[in-house]
OpenMM code with the backbone's topology and positions (N, CA, C; nanometers):
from openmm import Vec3, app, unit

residues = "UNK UNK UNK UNK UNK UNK UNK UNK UNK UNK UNK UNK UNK UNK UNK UNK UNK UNK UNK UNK UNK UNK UNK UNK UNK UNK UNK UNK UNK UNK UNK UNK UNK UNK UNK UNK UNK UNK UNK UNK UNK UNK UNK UNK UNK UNK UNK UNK UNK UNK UNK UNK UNK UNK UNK UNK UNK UNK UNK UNK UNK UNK UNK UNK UNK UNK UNK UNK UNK UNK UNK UNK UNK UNK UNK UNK UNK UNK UNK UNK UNK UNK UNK UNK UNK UNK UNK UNK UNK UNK UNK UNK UNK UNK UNK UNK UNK UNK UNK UNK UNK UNK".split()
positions = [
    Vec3(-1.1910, -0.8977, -2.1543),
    Vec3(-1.1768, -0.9837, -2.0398),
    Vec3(-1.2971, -0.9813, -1.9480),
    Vec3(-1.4379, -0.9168, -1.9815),
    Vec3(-1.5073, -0.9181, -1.8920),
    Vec3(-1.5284, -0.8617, -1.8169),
    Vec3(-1.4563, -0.6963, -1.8041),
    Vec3(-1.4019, -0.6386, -1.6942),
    Vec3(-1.4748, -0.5151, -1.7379),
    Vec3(-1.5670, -0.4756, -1.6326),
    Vec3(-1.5806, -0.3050, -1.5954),
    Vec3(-1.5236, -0.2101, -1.6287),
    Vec3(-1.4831, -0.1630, -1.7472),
    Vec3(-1.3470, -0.0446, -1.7672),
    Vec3(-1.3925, 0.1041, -1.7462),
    Vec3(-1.5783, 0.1222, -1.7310),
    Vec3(-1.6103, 0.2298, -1.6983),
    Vec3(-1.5621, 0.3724, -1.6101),
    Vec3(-1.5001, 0.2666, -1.4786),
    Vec3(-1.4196, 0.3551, -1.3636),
    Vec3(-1.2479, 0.3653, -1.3978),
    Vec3(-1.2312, 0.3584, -1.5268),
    Vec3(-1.1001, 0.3816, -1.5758),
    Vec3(-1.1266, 0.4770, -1.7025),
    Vec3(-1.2392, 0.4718, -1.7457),
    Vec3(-1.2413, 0.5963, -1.8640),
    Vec3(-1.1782, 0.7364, -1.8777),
    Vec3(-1.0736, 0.7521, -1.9818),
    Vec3(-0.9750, 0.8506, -1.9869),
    Vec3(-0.9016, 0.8118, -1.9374),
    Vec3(-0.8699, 0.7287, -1.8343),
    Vec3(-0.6995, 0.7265, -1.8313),
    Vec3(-0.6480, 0.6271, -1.8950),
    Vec3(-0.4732, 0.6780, -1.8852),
    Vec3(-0.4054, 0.6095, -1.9531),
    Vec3(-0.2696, 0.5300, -1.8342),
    Vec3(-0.3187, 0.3790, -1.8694),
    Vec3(-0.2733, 0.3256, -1.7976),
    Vec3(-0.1265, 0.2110, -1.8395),
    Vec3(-0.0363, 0.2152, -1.7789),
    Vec3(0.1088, 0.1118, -1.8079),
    Vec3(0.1048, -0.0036, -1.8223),
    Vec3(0.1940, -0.0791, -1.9041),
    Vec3(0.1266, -0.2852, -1.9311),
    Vec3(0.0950, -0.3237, -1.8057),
    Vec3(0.2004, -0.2964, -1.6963),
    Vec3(0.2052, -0.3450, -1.5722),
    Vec3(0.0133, -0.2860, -1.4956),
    Vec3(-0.0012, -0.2099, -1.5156),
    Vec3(-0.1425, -0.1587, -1.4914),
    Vec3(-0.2578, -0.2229, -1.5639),
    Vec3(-0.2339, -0.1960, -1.6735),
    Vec3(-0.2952, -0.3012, -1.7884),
    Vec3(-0.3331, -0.4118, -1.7483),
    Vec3(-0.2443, -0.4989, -1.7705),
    Vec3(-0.2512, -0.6388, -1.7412),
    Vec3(-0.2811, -0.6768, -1.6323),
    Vec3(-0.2801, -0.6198, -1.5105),
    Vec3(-0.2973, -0.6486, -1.3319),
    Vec3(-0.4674, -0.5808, -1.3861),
    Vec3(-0.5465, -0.5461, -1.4184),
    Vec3(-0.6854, -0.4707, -1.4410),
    Vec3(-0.7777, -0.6442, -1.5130),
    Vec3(-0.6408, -0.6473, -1.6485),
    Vec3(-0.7300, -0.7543, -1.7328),
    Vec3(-0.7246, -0.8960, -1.6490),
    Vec3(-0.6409, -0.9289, -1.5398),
    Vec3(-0.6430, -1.0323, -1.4467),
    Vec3(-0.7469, -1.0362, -1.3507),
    Vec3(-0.7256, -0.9181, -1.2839),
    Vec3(-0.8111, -0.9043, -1.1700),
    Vec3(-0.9333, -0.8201, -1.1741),
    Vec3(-0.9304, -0.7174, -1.2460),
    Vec3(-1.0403, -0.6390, -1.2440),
    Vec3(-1.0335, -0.5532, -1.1252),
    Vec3(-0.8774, -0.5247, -1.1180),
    Vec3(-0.8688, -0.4328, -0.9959),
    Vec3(-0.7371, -0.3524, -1.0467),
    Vec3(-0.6655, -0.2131, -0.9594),
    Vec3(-0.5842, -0.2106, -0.9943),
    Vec3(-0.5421, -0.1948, -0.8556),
    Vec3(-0.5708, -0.2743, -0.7855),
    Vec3(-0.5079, -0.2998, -0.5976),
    Vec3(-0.4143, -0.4231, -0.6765),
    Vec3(-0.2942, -0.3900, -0.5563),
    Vec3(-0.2260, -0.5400, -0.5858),
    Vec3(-0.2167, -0.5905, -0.4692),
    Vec3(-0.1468, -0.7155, -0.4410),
    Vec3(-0.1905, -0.7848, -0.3496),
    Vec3(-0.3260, -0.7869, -0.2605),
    Vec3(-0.2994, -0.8489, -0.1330),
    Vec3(-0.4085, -0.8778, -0.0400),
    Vec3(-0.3937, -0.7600, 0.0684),
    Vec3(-0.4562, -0.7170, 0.1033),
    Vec3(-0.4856, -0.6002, 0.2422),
    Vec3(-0.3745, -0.6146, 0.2867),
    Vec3(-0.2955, -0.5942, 0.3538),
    Vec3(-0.2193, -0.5876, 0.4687),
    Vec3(-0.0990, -0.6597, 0.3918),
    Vec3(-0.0389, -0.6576, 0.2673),
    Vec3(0.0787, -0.7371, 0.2878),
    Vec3(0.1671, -0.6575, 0.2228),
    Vec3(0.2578, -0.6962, 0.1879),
    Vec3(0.3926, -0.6007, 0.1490),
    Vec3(0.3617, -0.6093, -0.0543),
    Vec3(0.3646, -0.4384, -0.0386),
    Vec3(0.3857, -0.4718, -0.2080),
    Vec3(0.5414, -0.4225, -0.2499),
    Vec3(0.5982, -0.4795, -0.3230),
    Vec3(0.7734, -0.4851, -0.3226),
    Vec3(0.7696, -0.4377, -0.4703),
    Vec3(0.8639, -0.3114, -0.5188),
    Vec3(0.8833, -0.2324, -0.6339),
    Vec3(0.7639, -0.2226, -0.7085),
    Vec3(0.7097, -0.1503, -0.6468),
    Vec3(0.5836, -0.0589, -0.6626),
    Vec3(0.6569, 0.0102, -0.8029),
    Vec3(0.7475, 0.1143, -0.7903),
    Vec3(0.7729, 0.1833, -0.8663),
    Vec3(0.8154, 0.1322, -1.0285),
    Vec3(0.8577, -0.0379, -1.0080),
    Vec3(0.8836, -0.1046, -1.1171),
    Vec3(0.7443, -0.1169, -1.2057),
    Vec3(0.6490, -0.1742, -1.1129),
    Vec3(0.5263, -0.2215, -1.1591),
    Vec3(0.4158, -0.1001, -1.2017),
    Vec3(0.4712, 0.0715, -1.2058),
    Vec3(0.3982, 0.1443, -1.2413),
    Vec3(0.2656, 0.1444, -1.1314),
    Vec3(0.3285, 0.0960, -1.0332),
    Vec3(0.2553, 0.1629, -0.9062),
    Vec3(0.2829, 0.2619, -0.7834),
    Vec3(0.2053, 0.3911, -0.7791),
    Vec3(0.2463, 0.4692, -0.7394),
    Vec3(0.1681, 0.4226, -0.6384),
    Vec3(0.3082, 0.4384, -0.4788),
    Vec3(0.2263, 0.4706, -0.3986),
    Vec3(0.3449, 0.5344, -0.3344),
    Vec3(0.2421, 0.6279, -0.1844),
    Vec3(0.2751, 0.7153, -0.0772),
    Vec3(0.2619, 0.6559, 0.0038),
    Vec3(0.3510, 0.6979, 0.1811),
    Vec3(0.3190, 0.6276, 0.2677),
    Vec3(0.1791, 0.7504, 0.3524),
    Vec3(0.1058, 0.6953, 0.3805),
    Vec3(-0.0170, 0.7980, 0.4146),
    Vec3(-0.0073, 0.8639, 0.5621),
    Vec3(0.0551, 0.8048, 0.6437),
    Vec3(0.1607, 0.8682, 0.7777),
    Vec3(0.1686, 1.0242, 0.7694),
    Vec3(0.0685, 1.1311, 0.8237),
    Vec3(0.1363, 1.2713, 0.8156),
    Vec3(0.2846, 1.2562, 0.8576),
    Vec3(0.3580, 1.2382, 0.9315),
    Vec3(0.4548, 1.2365, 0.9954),
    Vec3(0.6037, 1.1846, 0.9456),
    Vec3(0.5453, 1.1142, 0.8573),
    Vec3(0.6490, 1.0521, 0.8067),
    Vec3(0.7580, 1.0996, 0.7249),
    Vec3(0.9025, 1.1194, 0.7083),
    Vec3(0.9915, 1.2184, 0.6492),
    Vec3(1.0305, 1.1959, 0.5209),
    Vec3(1.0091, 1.0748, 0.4668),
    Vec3(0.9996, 1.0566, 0.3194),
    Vec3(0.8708, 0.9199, 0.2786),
    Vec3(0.7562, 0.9983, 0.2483),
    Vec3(0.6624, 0.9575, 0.1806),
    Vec3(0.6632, 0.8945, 0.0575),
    Vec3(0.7289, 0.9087, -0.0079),
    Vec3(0.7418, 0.8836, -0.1572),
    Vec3(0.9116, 0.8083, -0.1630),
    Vec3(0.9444, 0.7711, -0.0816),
    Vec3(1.0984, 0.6981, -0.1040),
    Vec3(1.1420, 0.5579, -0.0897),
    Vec3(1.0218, 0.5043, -0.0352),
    Vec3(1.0456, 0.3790, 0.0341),
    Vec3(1.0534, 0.2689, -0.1015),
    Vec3(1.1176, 0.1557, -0.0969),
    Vec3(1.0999, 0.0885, -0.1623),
    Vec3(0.9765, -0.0289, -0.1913),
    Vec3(0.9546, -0.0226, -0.0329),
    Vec3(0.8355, -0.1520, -0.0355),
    Vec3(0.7038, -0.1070, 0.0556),
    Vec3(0.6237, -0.1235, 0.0689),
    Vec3(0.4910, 0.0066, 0.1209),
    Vec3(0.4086, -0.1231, 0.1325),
    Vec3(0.2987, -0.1086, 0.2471),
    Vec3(0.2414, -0.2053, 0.3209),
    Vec3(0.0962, -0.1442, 0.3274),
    Vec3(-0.0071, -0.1913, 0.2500),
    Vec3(-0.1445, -0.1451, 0.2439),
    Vec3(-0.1961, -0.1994, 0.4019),
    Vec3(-0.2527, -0.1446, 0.4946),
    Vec3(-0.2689, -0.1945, 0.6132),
    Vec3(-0.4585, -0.2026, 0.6026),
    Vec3(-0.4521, -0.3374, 0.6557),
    Vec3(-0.6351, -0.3368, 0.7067),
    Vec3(-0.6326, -0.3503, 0.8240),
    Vec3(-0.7255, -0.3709, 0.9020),
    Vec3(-0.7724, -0.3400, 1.0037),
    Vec3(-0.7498, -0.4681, 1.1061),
    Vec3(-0.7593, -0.5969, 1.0313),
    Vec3(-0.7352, -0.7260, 1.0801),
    Vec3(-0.5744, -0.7244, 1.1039),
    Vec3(-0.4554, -0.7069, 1.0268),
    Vec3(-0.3645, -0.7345, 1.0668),
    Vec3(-0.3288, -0.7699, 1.2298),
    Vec3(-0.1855, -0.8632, 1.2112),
    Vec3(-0.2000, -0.8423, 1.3809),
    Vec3(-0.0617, -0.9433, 1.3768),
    Vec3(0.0195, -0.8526, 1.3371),
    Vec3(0.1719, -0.8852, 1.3125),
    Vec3(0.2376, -0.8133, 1.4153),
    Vec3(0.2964, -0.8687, 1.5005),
    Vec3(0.3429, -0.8196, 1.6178),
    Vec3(0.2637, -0.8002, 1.7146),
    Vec3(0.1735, -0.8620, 1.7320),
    Vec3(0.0902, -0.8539, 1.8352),
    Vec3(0.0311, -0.7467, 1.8453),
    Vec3(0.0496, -0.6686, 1.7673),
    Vec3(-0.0202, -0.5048, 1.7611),
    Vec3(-0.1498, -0.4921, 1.7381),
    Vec3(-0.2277, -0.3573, 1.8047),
    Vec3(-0.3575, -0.3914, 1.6855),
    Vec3(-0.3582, -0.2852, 1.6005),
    Vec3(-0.3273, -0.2946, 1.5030),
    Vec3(-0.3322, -0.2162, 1.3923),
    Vec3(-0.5164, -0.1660, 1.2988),
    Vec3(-0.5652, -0.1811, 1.3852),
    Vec3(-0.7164, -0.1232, 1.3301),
    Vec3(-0.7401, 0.0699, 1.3572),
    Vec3(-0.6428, 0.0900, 1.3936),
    Vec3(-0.6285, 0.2272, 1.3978),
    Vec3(-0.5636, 0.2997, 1.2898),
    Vec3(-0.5066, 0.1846, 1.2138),
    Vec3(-0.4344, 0.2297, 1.0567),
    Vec3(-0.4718, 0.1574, 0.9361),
    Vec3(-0.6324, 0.1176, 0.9441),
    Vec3(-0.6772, 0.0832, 0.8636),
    Vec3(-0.7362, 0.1605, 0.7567),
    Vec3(-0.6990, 0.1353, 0.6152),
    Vec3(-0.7003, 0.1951, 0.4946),
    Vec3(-0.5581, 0.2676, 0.5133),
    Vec3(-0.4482, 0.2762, 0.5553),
    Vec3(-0.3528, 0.3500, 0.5360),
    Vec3(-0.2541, 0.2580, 0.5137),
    Vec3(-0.1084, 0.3704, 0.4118),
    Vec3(-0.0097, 0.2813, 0.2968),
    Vec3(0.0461, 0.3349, 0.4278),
    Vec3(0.1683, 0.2146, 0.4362),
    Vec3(0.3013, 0.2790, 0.5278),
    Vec3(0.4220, 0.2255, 0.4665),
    Vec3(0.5008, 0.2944, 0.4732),
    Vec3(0.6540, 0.3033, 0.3836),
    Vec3(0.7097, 0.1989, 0.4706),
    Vec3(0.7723, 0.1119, 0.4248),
    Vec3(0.8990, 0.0394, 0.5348),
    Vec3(0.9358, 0.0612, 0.6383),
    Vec3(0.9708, 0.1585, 0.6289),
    Vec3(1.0012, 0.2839, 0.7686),
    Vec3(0.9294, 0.2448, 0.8832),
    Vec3(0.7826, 0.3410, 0.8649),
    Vec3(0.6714, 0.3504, 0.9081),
    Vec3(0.6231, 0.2110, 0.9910),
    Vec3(0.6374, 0.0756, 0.8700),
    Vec3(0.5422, 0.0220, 0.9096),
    Vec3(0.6597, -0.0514, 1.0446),
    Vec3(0.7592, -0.0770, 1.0122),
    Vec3(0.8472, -0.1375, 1.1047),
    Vec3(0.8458, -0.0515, 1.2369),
    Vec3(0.8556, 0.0578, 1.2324),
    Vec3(0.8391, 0.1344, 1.3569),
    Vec3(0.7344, 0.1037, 1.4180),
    Vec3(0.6222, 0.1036, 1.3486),
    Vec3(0.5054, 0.0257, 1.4359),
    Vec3(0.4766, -0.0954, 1.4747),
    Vec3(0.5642, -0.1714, 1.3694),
    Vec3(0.5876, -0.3296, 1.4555),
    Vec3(0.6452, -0.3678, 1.5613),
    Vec3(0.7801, -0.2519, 1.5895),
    Vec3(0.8185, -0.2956, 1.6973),
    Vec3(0.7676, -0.2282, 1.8047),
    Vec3(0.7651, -0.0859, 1.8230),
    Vec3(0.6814, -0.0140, 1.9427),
    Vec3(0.5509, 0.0358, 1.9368),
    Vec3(0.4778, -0.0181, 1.8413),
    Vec3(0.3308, 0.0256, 1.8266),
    Vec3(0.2550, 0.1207, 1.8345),
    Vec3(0.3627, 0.2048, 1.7992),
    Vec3(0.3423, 0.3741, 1.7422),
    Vec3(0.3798, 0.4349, 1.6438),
    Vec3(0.3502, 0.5180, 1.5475),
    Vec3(0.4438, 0.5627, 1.4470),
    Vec3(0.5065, 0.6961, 1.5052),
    Vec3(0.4670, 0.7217, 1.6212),
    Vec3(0.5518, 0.8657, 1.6897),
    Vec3(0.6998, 0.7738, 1.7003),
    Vec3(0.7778, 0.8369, 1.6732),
    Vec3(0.9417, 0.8497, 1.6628),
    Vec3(0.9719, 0.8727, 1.8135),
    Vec3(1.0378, 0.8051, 1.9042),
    Vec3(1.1103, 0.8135, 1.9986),
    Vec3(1.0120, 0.8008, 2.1345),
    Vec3(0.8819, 0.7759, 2.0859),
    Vec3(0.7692, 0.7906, 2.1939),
    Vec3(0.7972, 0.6448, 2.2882),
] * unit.nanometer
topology = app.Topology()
chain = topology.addChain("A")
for resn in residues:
    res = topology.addResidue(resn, chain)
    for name in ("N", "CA", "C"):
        topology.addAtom(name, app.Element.getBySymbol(name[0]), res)
């Protein structure tokens, strides 16, 4: 397909991995900042990157954040490059903190 496979040498990767590589030449899915939904179906692992957060690894749908977002009027350039779990990211949509009860 044309594709760079150098920065994948040795591993072993799932169709769902596979095939999202031979499309895009990436193994990011979606666009920066948007919701990726059953990660875990698609043989994508992700964490929510939040120290704080009480289940990292449970969420169903996880939100790659860039720096531009600006969903809720928030500015979210303080959580740029970071995954946030459902949880996470909703807590910061509505009070624009991920501190709990702040």
């Amino acid at each position: 397909g044309g594709r760079d496979w150098s920065g994948l040498a040795g591993s072993v990767l799932c169709d769902a991995c596979y095939n999202q590589f031979m499309k895009k030449g990436t193994l990011e899915r979606g666009k920066p900042g948007t919701l990726v939904r059953g990660a875990a179906r698609s043989g994508l692992k992700m964490r929510c990157t939040y120290p704080g957060c009480e289940r990292p690894d449970e969420s169903r749908h996880f939100y790659p954040i860039d720096g531009e977002k600006k969903a809720g009027g928030r500015d979210w350039s303080g959580l740029a490059g970071s995954v946030l779990c459902d949880t996470c990211y909703h807590q910061f949509l509505r009070t624009g903190t991920l501190v709990r009860g702040a």
